[in-house]
C-alpha positions as CSV (number, residue, x, y, z in Angstrom):
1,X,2.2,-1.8,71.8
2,X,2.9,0.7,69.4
3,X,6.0,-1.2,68.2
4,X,3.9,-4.4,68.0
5,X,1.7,-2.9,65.6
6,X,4.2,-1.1,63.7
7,X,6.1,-4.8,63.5
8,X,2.8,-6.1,62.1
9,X,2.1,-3.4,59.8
10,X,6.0,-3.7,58.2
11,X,5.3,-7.7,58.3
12,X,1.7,-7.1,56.0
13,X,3.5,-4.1,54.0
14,X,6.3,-6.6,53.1
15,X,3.6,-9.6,52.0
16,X,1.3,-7.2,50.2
17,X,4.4,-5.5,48.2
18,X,6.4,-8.6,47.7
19,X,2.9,-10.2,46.3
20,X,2.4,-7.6,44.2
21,X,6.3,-7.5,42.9
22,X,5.9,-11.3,42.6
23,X,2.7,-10.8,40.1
24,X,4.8,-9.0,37.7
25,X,8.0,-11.4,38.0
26,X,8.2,-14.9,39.2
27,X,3.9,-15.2,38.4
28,X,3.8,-13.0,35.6
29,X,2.4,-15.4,32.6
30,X,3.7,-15.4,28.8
31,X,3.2,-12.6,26.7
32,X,2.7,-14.5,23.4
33,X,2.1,-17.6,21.9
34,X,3.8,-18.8,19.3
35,X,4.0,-21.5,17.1
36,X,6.5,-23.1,14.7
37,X,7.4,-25.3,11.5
38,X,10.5,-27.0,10.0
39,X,9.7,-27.0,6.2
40,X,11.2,-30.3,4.5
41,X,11.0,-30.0,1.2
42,X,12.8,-27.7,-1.2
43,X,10.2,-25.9,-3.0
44,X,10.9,-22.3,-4.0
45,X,7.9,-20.5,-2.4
46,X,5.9,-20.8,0.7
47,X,2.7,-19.8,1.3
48,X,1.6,-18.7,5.0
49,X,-2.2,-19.2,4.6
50,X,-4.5,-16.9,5.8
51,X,-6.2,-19.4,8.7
52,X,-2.4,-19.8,10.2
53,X,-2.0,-15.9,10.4
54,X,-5.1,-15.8,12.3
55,X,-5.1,-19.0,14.6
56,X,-4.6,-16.2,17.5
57,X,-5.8,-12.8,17.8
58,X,-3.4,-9.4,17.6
59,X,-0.5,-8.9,15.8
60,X,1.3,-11.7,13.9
61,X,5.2,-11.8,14.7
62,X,6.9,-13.5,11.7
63,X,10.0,-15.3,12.0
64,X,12.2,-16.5,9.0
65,X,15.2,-18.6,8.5
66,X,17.0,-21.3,7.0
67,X,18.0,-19.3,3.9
68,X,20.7,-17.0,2.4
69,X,18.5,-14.6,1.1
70,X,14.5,-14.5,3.0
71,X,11.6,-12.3,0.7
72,X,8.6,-12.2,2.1
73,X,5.2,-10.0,0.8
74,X,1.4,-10.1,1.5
75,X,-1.2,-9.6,-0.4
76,X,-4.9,-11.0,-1.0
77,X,-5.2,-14.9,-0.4
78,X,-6.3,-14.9,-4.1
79,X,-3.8,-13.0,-5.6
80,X,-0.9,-15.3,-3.8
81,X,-2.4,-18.1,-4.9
82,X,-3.1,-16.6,-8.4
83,X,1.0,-16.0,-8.8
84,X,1.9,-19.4,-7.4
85,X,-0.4,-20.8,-10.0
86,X,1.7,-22.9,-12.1
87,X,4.8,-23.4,-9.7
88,X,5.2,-25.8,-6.8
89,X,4.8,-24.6,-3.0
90,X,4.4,-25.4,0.2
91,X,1.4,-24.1,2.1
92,X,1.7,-23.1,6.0
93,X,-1.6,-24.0,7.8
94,X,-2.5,-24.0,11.6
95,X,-3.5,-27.5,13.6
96,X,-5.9,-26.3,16.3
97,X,-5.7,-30.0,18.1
98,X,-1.8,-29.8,18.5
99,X,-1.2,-25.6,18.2
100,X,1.1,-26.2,15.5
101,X,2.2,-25.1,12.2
102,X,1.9,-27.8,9.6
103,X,3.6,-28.0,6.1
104,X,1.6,-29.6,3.3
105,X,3.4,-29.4,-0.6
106,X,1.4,-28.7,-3.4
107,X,2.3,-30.0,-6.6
108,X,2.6,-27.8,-9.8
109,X,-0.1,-27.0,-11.3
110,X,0.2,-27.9,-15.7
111,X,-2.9,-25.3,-16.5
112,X,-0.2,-22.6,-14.7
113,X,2.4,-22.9,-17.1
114,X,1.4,-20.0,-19.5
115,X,1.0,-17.9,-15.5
116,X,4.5,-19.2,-14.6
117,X,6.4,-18.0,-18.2
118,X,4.0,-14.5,-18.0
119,X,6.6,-13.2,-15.4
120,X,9.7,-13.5,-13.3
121,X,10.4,-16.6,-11.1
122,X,11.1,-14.5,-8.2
123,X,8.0,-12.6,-6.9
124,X,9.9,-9.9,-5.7
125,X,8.7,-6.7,-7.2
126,X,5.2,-7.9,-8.1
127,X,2.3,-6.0,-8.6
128,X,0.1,-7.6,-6.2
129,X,1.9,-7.3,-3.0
130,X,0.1,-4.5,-0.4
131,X,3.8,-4.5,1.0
132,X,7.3,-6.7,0.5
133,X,10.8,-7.1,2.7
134,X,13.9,-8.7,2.0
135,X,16.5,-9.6,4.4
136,X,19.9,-11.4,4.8
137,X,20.1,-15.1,6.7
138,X,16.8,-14.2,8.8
139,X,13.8,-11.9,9.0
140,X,11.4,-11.0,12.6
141,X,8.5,-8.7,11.4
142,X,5.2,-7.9,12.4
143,X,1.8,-7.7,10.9
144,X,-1.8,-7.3,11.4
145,X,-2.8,-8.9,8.4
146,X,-7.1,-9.3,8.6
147,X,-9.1,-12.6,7.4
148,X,-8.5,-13.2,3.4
149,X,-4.6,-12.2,3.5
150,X,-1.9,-14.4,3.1
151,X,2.0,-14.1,2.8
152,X,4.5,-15.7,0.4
153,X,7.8,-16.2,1.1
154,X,11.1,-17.2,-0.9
155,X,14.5,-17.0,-1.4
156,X,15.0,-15.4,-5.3
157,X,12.1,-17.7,-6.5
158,X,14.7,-21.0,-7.7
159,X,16.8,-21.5,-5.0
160,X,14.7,-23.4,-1.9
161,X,12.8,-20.9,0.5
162,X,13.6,-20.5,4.3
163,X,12.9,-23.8,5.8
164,X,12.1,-21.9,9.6
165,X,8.6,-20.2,9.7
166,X,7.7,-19.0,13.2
167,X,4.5,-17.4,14.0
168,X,3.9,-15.4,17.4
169,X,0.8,-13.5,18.9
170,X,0.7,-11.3,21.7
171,X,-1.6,-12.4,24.4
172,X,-3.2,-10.8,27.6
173,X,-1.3,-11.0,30.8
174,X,-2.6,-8.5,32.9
175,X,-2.3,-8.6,36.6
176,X,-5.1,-6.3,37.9
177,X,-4.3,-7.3,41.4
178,X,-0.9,-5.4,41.8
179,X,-2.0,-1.9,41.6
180,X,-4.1,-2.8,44.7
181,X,-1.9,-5.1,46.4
182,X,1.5,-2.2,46.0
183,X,-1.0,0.9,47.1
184,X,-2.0,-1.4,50.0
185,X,1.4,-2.2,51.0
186,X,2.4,1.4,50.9
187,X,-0.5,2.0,53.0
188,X,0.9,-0.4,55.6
189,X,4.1,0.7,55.4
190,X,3.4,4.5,55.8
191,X,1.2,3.5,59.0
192,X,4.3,1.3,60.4
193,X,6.6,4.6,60.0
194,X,4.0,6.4,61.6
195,X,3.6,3.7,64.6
196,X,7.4,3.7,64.4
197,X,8.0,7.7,65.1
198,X,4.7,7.6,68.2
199,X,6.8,4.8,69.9
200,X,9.9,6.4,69.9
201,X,8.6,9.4,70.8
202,X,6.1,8.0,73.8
203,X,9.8,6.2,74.5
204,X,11.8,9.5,74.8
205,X,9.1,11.1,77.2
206,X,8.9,8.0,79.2
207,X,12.9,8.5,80.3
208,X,12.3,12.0,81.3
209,X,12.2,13.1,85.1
210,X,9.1,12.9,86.6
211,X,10.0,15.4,89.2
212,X,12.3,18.3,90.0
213,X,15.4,16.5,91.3
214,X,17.4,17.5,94.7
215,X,19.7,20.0,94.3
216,X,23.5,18.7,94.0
217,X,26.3,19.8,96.5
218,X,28.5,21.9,94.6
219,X,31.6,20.7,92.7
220,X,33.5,20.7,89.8
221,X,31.8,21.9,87.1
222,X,31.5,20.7,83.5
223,X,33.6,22.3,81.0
224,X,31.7,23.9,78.0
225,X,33.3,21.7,75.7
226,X,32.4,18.5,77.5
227,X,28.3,19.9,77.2
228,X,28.7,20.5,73.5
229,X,29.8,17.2,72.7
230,X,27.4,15.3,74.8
231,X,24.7,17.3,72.9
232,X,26.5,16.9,69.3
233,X,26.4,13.2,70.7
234,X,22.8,13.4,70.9
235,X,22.3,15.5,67.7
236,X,24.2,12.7,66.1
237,X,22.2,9.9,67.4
238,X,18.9,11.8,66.3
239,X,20.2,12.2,63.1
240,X,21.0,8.8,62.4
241,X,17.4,7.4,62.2
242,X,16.4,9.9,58.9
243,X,18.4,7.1,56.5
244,X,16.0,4.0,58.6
245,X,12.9,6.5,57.7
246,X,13.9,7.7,54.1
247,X,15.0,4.6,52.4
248,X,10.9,3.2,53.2
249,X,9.7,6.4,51.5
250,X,11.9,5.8,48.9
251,X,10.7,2.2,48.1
252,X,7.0,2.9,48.5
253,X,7.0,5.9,46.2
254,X,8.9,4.2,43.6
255,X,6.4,1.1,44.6
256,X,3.7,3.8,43.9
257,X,4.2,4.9,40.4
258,X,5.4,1.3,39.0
259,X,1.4,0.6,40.0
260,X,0.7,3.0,37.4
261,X,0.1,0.6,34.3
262,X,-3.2,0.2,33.4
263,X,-2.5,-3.6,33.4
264,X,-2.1,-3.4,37.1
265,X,-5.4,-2.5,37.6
266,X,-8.8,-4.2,37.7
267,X,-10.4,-3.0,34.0
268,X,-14.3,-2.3,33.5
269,X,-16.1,-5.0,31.7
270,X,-16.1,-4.6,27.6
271,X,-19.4,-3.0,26.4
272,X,-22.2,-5.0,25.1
273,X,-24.4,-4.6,22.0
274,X,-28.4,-3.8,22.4
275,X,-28.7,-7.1,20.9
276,X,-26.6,-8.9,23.5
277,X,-23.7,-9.8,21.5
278,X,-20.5,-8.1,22.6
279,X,-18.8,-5.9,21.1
280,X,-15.3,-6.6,20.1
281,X,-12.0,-4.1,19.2
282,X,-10.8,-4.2,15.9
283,X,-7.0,-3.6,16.1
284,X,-5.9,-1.0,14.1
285,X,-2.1,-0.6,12.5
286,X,-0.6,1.9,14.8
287,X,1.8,2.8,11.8
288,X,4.2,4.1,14.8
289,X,5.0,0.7,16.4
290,X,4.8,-1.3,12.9
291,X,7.0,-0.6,9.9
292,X,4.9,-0.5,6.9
293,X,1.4,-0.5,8.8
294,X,0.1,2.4,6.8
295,X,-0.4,0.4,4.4
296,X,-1.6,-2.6,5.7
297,X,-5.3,-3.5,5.3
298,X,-7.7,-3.3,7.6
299,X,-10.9,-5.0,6.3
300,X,-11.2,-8.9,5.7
301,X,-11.8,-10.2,2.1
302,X,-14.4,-11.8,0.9
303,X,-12.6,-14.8,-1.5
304,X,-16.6,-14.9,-3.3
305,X,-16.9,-10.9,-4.2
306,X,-15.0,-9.1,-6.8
307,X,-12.4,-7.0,-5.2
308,X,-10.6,-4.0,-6.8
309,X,-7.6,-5.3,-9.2
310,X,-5.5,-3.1,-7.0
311,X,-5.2,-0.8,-3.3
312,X,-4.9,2.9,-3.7
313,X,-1.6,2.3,-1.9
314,X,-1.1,-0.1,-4.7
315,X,-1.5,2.1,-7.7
316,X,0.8,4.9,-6.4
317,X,3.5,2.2,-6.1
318,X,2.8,1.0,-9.4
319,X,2.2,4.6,-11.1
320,X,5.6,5.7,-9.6
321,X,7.3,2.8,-11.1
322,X,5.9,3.4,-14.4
323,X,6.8,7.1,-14.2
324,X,10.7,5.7,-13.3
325,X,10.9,3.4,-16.3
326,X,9.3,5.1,-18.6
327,X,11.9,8.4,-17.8
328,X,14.7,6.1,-18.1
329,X,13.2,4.4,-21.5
330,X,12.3,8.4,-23.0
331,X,16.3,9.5,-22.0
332,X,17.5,6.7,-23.5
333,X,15.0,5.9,-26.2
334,X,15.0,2.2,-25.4
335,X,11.9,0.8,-26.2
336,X,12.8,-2.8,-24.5
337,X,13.4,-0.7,-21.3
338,X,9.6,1.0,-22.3
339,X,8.6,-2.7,-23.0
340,X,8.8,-3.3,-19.7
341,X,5.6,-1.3,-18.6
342,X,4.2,-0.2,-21.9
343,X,1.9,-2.3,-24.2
344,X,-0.7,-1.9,-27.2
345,X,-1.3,1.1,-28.8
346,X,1.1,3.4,-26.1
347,X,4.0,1.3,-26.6
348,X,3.6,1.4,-30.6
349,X,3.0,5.2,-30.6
350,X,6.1,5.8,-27.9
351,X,8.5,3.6,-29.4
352,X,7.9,4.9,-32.8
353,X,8.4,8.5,-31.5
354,X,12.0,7.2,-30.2
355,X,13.0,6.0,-34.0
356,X,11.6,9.3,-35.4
357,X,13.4,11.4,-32.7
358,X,16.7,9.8,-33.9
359,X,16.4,11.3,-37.3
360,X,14.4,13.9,-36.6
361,X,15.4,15.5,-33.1
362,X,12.7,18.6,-33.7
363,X,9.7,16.3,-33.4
364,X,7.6,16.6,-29.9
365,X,9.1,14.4,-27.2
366,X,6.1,12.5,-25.7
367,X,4.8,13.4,-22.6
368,X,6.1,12.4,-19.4
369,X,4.2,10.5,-16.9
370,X,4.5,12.2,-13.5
371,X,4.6,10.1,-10.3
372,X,1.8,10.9,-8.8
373,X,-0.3,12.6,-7.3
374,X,-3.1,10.5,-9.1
375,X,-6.3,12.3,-9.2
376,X,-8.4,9.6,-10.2
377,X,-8.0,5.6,-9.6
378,X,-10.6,3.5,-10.7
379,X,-9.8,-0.7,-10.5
380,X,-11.6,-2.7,-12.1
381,X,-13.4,-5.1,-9.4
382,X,-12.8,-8.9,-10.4
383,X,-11.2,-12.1,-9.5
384,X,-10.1,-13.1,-13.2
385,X,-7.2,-12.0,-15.4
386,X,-6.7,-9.8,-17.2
387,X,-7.0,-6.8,-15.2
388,X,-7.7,-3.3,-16.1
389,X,-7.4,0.0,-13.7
390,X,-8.3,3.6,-14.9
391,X,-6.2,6.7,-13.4
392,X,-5.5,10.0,-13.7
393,X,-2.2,11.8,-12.9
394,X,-1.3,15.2,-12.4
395,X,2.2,16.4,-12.0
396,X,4.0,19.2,-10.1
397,X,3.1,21.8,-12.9
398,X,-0.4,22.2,-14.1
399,X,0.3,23.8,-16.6
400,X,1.1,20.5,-17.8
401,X,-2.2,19.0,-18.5
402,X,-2.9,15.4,-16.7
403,X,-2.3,12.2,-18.0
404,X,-5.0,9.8,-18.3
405,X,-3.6,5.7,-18.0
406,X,-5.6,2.4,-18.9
407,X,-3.5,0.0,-17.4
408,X,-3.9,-4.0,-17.7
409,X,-2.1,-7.4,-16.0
410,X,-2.5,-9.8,-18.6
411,X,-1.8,-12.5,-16.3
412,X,-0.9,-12.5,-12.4
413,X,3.0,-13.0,-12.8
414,X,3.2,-10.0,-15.4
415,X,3.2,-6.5,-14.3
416,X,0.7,-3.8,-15.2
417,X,1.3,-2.1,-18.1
418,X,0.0,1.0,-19.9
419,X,-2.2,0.4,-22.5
420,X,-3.1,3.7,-23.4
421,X,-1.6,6.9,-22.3
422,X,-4.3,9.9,-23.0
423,X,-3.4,13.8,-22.5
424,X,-6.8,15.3,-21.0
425,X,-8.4,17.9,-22.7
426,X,-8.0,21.7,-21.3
427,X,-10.7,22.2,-18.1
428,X,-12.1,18.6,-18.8
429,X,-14.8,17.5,-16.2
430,X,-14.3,13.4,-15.4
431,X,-17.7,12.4,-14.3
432,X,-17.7,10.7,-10.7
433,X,-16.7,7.1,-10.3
434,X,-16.5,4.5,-7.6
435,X,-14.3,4.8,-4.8
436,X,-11.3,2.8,-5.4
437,X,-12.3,0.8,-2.4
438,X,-15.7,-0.6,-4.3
439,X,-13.4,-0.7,-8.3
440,X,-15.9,-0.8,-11.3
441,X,-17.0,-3.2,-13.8
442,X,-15.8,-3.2,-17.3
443,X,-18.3,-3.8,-19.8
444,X,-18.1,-5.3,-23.0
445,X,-17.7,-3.3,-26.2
446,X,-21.7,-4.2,-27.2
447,X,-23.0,-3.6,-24.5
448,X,-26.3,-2.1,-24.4
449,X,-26.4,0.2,-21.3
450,X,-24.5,3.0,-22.7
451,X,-26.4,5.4,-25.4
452,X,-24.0,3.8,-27.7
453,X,-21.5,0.8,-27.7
454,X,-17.6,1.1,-27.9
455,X,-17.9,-0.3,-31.2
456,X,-20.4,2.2,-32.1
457,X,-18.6,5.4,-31.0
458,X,-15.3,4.2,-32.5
459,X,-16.9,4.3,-36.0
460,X,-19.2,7.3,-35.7
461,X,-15.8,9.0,-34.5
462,X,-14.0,8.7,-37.3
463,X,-16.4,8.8,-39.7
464,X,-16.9,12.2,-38.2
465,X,-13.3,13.0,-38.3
466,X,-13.0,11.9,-42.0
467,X,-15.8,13.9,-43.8
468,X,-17.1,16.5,-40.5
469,X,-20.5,17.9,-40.6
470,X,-21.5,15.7,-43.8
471,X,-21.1,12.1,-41.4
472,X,-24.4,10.5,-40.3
473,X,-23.0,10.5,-36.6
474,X,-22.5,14.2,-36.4
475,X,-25.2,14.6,-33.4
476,X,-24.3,11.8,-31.3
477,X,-21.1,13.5,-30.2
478,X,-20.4,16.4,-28.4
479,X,-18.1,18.9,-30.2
480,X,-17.6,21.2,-27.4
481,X,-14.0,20.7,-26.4
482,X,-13.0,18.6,-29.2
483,X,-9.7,20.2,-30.3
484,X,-8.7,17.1,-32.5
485,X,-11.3,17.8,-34.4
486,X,-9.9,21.2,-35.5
487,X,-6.2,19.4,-35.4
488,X,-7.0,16.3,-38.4
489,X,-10.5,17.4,-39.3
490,X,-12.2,17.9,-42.3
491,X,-10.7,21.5,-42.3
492,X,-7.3,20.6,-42.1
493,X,-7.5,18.2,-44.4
494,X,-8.7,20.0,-47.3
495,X,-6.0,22.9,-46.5
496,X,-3.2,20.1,-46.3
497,X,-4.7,19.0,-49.9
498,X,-4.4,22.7,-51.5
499,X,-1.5,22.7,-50.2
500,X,-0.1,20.6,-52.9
501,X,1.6,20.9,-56.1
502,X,-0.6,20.1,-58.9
503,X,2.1,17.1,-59.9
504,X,0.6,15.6,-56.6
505,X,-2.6,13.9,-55.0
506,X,-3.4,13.2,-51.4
507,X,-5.4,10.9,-49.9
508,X,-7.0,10.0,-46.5
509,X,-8.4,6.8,-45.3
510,X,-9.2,5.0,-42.0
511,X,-6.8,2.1,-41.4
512,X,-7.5,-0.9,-38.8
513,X,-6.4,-0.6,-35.2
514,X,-5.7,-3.3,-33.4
515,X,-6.0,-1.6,-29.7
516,X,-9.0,-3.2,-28.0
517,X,-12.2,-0.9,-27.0
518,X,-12.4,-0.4,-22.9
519,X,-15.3,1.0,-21.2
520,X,-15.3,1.3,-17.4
521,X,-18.1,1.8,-15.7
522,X,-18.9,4.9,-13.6
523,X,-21.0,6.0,-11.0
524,X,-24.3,7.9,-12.9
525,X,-24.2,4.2,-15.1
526,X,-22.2,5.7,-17.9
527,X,-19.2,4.7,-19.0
528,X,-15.6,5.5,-19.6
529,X,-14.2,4.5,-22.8
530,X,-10.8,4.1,-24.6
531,X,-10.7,3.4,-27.9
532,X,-7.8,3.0,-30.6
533,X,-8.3,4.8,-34.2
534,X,-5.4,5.1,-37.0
535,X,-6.0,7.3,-40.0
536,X,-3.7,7.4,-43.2
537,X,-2.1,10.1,-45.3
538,X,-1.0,8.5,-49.2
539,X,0.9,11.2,-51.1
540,X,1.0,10.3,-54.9
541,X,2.6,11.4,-58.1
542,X,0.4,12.0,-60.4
543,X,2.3,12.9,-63.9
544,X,4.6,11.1,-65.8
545,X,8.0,11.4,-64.0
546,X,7.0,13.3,-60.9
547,X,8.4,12.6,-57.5
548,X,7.4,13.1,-54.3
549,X,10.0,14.4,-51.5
550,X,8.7,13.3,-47.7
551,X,9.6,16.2,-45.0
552,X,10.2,15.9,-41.2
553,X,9.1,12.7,-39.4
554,X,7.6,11.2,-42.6
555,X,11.1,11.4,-43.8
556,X,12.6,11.0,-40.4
557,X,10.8,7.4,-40.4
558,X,10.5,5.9,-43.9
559,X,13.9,6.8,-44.5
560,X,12.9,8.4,-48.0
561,X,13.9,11.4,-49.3
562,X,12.6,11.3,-52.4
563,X,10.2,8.2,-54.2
564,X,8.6,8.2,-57.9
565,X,5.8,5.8,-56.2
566,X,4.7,7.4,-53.7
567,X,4.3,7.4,-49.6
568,X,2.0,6.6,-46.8
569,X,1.9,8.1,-43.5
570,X,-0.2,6.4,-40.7
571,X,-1.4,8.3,-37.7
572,X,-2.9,6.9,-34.5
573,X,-5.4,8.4,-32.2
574,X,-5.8,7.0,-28.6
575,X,-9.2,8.6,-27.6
576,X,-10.9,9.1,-24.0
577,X,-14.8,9.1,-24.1
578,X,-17.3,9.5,-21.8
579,X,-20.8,7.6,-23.1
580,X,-23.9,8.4,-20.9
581,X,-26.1,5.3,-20.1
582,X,-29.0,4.3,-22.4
583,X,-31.8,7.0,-22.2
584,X,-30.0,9.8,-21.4
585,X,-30.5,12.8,-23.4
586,X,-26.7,13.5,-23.3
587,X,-24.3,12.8,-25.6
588,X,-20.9,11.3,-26.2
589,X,-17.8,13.4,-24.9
590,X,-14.4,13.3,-26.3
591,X,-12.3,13.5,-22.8
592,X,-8.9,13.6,-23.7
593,X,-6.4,12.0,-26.7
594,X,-3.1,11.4,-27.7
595,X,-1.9,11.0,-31.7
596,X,1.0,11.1,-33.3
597,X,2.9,9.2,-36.3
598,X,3.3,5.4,-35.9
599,X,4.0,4.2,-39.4
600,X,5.8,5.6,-42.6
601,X,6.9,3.7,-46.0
602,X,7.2,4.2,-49.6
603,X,4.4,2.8,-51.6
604,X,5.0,-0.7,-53.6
């Protein structure tokens, strides 16, 4: 009997095991579901809609093909629409009926064109991408892009994108009945070995004598040697059944730890809310099994609220390649290299430094912009162009003092550029601001909120900074910490007059700058506030066949070395402020500044 069971326990063990085996092979389900589209058109640019990304949940698997050269980049659903503007596309949806992709072109739009001539055909580069790739024939990569994210994809933006878009998502196929089903099995199997090993040994007894036998007349005896090798014959014979017994163990152990998986187990059910509703698992990037997932968002996007102009993770990008051109423009002194990320009042003020540089290779280089870290970044929250983002940088050496940057996009296809590049103050204090997360609001040059408008600060500055204590606007602005004051104040401007020969007059006036006035909201409903001033300096003759000689950069730039008419010098100020909201008994700070010459000529 024991043989019969130990037949019908290696019968069960082999159903249980090869069930469970067959779970995990011949049974087990797909992994993923995908779905596909063959674009027909030649449009430059597709669009991968947000809805199509997230027809399944998980991970989305993209697959790209049909072109030389594949780009690909996500970013906000707004922002990719934002730089298609203008262009013709085709836009990647999902069908839930069929579980396909579907292709719908969208014509050009003519409002774009201004959007499409702002910036480069081909998006790659681009401000607004969180993240971009480039590849050769095809492309396979995988996101976890959330709800208000879309991708674009091209070729170099004028040849026709990749006509092959593939989308795939992972999907459950757990089989929580192996794990059982193998431990069984090896349960059955252990007890058949067991049964096995009582049978043969009940068998073995059975064939011993029961009793003592008669003894045998005597004869020949056995040799020795013929005794050894009838017991070597049964050693061997014993021996022989270990591999029958070991290659079971073998197969259930390794039967064992395969059952290991969690997805071979029955799971507990997912928790539920107090309110009833169930709670569901955000996936996360694991930034180990995704390229590029540190950066990747994690929060949807609401297309009807503001969001921040640009990620944290976006600013570094675009602060370090600011920092990269504008080294390259400062060791070159191209200004149409610096054109390509300056603007306004910093690219006036840097580009003139370049020309007086050439002449005049003792005057102060301007400051490098370090790549990071940045200290402060404040975007501006809004769904419109232009753009504006606030940040601070400080470099590897503080002794260096940190750069402040108000950056603006004009338009979605142009880059951000710096508009004004201000070197803090010593030991200056920002006050807090929003989280780059939540951005700001900029607020227009009257508003009333602050103690005083932009407008209002930019003239009570420099009427302070032409005639000092004596100006009407003397209390409404903080002089603690104000070194330019001390640099082109009242003070230095009378000892720059004595200075003269008698044969000479000078003369200084406030001259119209064009740089616009920014204020940025911050956290205590203040504001931070960048304004533009230029001052100049008119050197005269004032006898009968006098001359005056120009020195240094006014020389180095007006190309003058000597003029019987006279020459003017203008200097710009870009100025940092902090204004305190309306009915706060603080007053106006001056936070940082950079100056320097921007204009010199001989009179008419």
């Amino acid at each position: 009997m024991r043989f019969i069971f130990a037949i019908l326990a290696f019968i069960i063990a082999t159903a249980l095991i090869g069930a469970g085996i067959a779970q995990r092979t011949v049974f087990l389900p797909p992994n993923t579901v995908s779905s596909s589209v063959a674009i027909e058109g030649a449009a430059p640019y597709v669009m991968i809609d947000s809805d199509a990304l997230r027809a399944h949940d998980g991970r989305q698997t993209l697959e790209l093909s049909g072109s030389d050269t594949v780009f690909a980049a996500y970013g906000r659903t707004t922002d990719v629409k934002a730089w298609l503007d203008g262009s013709s596309y085709d836009s990647v949806g999902y069908d839930a009926e069929t579980g396909d992709l579907v292709s719908t072109a969208v014509e050009a739009n003519p409002d774009g064109a201004d959007n499409v001539a702002s910036g480069s055909a081909n998006p790659a580069g681009s401000d607004l991408w969180l993240e971009q790739f480039s590849a050769d024939g095809a492309m396979f990569r995988t996101l976890n892009l959330p709800a208000g994210y879309s991708v674009i994809v091209a070729s170099d933006g004028t040849q026709p994108a990749p006509s092959n878009v593939k989308l795939s998502w992972p999907i459950a196929n757990a089989t929580p009945w192996v794990g059982p089903l193998l431990v069984a099995g090896v349960a059955f199997l252990l007890a058949g070995l067991v049964l096995l090993v009582l049978g043969l040994l009940h068998m073995r007894r059975s064939h011993r004598p029961r009793r003592k036998p008669p003894a045998l007349p005597k004869g020949k005896r056995f040799s020795p040697s013929r005794t050894n090798a009838i017991e070597s014959g049964m050693k061997r014979g014993r021996r022989s059944i270990a591999p029958l017994v070991a290659a079971p163990v073998v197969l259930a152990s390794v039967l064992a730890v395969s059952g290991c998986s969690a997805d071979y187990w029955p799971q507990a059910a997912e928790p539920v809310a107090t309110d009833g509703a169930t709670v569901a698992a955000t996936a996360t990037p694991d930034p180990s099994a995704t390229p590029g997932a540190e950066t990747e968002p994690t929060t949807a996007v609401d297309d009807d609220t503001p969001s921040p102009a640009v990620t944290e993770a976006q600013l570094e990008a675009i602060v370090g390649t600011i920092s990269t051109v504008t080294a390259e423009a400062d060791a070159s002194s191209n200004a149409d290299t610096l054109a390509q990320r300056f603007s306004g009042p910093a690219l006036e003020l840097r580009t003139a430094t370049y020309a007086i540089r050439g002449a005049y290779p003792e005057y102060p280089a301007p400051q490098a912009i370090p790549a990071g870290p940045l200290q402060v970044a404040l975007p501006q929250a809004s769904n419109v162009w232009p753009k504006t983002v606030f940040t601070v940088v400080q470099g590897d050496d503080t002794s260096v003092p940190p750069v402040a940057l108000m950056l603006m996009q004009e338009t979605p296809r142009s880059n951000y550029k710096v508009y004004y590049e201000i070197t803090l103050e010593p030991d200056t204090s920002l006050p807090p601001v929003a989280a780059a997360s939540v951005g700001t609001t900029k607020l227009a040059p009257d508003t009333k909120l602050l103690k005083m408008t932009p407008d209002e600060l930019k003239t009570a500055y420099a009427d302070i900074l032409s005639v000092g204590d004596a100006s009407q606007y003397i209390d409404l602005i903080d002089p603690d910490g104000d070194t330019l004051r001390t640099q082109v104040g009242t003070d230095y401007k009378n000892t720059k007059k004595g200075a003269l020969p008698a044969t000479a007059s000078l003369d200084f006036a406030q001259v119209a700058a064009d740089g616009q006035n920014i204020a940025l909201a911050t956290s205590g409903s203040g504001a931070l506030v960048a304004v533009e001033l230029r001052e100049s300096e008119t050197v005269k003759p004032v006898e009968s066949g006098a001359t005056v000689s120009p020195e240094g950069a006014v020389k180095a730039l007006s190309g003058v070395t000597e003029t019987a008419k006279g020459a003017e010098a203008v200097y710009d100020y870009q100025l940092l402020f902090y204004i305190p909201p309306s009915g706060d008994a603080g007053k106006a700070e001056l936070l940082g500044f950079t100056q320097g010459l921007i204009q010199a000529k001989e009179l008419p």
